[in-house]
C-alpha positions as CSV (number, residue, x, y, z in Angstrom):
1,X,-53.2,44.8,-34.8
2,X,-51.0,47.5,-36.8
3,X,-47.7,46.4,-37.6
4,X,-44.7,48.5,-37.6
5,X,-43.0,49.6,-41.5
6,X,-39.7,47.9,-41.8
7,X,-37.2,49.7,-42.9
8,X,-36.4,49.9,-46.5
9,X,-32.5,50.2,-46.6
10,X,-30.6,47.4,-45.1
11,X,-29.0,48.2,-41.7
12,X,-25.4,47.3,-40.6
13,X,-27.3,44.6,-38.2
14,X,-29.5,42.2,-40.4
15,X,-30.4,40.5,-36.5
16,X,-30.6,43.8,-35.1
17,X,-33.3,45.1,-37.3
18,X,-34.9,41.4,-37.1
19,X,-34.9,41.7,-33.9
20,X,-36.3,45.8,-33.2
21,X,-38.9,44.4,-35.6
22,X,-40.7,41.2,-34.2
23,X,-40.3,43.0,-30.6
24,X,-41.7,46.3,-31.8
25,X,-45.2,43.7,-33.3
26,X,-44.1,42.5,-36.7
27,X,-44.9,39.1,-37.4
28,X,-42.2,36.7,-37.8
29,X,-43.2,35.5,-41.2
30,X,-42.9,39.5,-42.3
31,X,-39.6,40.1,-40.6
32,X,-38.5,37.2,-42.9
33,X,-40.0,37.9,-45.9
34,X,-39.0,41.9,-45.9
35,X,-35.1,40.9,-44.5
36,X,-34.5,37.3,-46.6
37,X,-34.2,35.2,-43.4
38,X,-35.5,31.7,-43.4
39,X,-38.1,31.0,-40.7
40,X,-35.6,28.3,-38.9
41,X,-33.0,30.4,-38.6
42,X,-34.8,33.5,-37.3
43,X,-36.5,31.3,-34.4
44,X,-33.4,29.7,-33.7
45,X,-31.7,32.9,-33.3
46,X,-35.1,34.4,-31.5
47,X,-35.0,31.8,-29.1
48,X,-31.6,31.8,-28.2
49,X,-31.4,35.2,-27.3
50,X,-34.7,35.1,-26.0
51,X,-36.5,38.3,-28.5
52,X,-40.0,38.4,-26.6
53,X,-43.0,40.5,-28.3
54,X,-43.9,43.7,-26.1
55,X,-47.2,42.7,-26.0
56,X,-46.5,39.3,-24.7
57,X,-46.3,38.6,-20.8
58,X,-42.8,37.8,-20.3
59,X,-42.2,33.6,-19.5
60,X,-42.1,32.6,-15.6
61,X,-38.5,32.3,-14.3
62,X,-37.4,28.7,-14.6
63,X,-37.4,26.2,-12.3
64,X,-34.3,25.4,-10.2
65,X,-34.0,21.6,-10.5
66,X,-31.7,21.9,-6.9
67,X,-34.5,23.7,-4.9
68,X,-36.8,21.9,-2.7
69,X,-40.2,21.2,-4.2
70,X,-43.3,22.8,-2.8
71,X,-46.6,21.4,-4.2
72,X,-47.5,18.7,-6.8
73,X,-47.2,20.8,-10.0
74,X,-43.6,21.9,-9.5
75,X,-42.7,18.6,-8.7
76,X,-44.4,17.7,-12.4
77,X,-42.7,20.3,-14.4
78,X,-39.4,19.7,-12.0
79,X,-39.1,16.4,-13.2
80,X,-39.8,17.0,-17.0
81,X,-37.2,19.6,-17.2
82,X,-35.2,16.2,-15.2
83,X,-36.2,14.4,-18.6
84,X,-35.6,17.0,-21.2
85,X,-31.7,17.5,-19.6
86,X,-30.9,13.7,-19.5
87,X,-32.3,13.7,-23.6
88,X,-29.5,17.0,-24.2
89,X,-26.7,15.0,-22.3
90,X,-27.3,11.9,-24.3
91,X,-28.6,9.6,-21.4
92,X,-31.3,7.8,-22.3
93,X,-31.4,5.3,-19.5
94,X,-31.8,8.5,-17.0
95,X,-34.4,10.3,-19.5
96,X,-36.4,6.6,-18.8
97,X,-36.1,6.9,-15.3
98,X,-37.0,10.2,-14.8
99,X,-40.3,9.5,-17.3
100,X,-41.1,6.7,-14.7
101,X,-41.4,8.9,-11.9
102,X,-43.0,11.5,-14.2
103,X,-46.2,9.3,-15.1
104,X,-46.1,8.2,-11.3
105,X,-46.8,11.9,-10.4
106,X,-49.1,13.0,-13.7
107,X,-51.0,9.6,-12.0
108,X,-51.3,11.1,-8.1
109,X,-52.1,14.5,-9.5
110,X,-54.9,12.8,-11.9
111,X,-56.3,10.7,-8.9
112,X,-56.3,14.0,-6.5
113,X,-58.2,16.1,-8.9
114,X,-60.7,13.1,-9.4
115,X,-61.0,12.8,-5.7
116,X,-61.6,16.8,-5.3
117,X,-64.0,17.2,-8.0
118,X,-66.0,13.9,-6.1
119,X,-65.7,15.4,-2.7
120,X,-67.4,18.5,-4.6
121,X,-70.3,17.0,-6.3
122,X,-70.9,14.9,-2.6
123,X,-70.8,18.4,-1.0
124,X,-73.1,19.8,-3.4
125,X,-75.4,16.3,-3.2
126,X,-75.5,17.2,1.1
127,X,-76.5,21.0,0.7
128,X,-79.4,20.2,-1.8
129,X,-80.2,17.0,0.5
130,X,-80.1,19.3,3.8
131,X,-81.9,22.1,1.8
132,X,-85.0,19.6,1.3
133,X,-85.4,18.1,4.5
134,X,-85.0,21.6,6.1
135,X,-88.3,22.1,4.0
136,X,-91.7,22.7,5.5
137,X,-93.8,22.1,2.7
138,X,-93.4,19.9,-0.3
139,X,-91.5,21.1,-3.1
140,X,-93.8,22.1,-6.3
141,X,-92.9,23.2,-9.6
142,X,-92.1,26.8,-10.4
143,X,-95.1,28.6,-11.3
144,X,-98.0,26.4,-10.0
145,X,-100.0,27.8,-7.5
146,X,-100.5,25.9,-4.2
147,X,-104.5,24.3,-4.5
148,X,-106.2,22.2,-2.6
149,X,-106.2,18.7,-4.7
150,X,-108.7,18.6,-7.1
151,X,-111.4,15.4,-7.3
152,X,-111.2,13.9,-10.9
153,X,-114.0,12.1,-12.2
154,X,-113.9,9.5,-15.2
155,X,-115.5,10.5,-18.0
156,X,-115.8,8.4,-21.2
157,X,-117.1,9.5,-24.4
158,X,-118.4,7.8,-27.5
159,X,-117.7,9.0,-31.2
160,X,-120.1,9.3,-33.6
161,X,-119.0,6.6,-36.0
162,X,-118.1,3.9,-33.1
163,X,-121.4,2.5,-32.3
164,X,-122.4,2.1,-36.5
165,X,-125.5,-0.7,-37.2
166,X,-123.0,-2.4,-39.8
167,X,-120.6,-3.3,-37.5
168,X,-120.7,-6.4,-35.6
169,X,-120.2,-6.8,-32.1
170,X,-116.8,-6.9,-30.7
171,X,-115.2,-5.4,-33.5
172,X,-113.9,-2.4,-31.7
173,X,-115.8,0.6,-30.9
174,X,-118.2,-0.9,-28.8
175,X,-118.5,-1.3,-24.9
């Protein structure tokens, strides 16, 4: 990605050129370096005011804590943002509850997406079950023709060297 030129004479607006910059694709770590701003306070600042890159998809609305909850994962995220404004107010004891009830939900959703991904593979198991006894003929590998079975006679043979006079009998080798 090209970035954008900074400009070379300081502006009026140190923040306001920061800002033009890292939303017109500068990196953050340039805008710093070319302006003299420390990393900390330019993300402070960035996030505050909420500077978002144009070619960044802007960040889903957040969640109303007072609004009724409609499936699992907004419950989840409900009750972190529960968590994380107990920890700004300073109330630990409600930040504990709230966790409680967090990793009572992380657990429910956990055990549902267990039970889905079994009720998959057992769905999967029936089809390919179904798909076999359907079957009119007995499965065969890929490739090998279908031929009436073939007789196989034992055959035994003897090597040269097995049967030697100098050996005794019982030695190996012999029948």
């Amino acid at each position: 990605m090209i970035t954008p030129a900074l400009p070379d004479a300081p502006a009026d607006d140190l923040w306001t050129v920061a800002r033009e910059a890292f939303q017109a694709g500068a990196t953050a770590q340039r805008v710093c370096r070319e302006l003299g701003i420390s990393p900390t306070t330019f993300w402070k600042r960035a996030s505050r005011e909420g500077w978002l890159r144009r070619d960044q998809p802007s960040p889903p609305p957040p969640i109303d804590p007072g609004r009724a909850v409609d499936d699992l994962a907004t419950a989840i995220n409900k009750v972190w943002r529960r968590i994380c404004m107990a920890l700004d107010a300073g109330d630990a004891l409600a930040a504990v509850r709230w966790t409680r009830i967090h990793s009572q939900l992380k657990a429910n959703a956990l055990a549902e997406a267990r039970a889905e991904a079994a009720d998959r593979r057992h769905a999967g198991h029936t089809l390919s079950l179904n798909a076999l006894r359907t079957r009119r003929e007995p499965p065969r590998a890929a490739g090998i023709p279908a031929t009436p079975e073939a007789k196989v006679e034992k055959g035994e043979s003897v090597f040269p060297n097995s049967l030697s006079p100098d050996r005794p009998p019982g030695h190996g080798g012999d029948p």
